[in-house]
N, C-alpha and C positions, 0 to 999 in steps of 0.2 A: 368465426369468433365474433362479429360485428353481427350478427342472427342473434347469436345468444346474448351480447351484449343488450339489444334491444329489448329481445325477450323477456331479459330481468325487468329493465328500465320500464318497462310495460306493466308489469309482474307487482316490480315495487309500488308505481303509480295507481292500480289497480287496489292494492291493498292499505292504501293510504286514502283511498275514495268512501269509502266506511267509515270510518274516523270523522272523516270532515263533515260527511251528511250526519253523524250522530252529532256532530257540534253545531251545525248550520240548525239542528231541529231543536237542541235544546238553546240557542239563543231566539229564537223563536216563539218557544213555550215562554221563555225568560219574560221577553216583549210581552206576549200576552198576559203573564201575568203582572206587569206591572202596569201596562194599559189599563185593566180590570183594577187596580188597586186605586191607579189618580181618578178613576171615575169616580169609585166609590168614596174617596177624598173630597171629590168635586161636591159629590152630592151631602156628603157630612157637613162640609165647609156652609152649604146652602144651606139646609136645616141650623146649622146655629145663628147660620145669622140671621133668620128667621125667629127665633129665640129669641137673639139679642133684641132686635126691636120688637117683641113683645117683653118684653123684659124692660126694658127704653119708655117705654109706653106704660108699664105699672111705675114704673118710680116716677114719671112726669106726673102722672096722677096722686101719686101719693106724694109726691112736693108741695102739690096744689092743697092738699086736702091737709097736710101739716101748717101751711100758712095760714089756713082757715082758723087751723085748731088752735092755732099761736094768739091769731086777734081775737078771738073768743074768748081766749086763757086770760090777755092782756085788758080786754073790757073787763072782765068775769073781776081782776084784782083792783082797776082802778077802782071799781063800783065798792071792793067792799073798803079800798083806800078811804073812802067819803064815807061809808056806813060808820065805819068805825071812827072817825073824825066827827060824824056825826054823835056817834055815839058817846065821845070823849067829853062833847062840849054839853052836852047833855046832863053830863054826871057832874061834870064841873060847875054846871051853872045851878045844879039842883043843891048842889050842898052848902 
């Protein structure tokens, strides 16, 4: 009786080793594919930030180049502030 009893215990453990290597392989696979996934994350992650400072780097340029365009704007009105003051007293004094 203590044969056979072993024999099952054998028998059962034997057929419970299939099960486990199917699970031991698909966490495995699991792992690799999530390995392959933070890579590809890793590398996404690098490419935007890549991006972002060149993206960083047009708007600093273009900040530059609106303050430009601002003191340009702001001579461009004072000047015609004085034409036209010019111009007022002109017409006033003529008439």
């Amino acid at each position: 009786m203590n044969d056979k009893l072993v024999d099952f215990v054998f028998k059962v453990l034997a057929a419970g080793t299939v099960p486990a290597l199917i699970w031991v392989n698909s966490l495995s696979v699991q792992n690799a594919v999530l390995v392959k996934t933070v890579e590809n994350l890793d590398q996404r992650v690098s490419e935007l930030e890549a991006e972002q400072k060149r993206v960083n780097k047009v708007i600093t340029e273009n900040q530059a180049s609106l303050r430009e365009v601002h003191v340009t704007v702001k001579f461009i009105k004072d000047l015609l502030v004085e034409i036209r003051s010019d111009l007022r007293r002109q017409n006033n004094g003529g008439q």
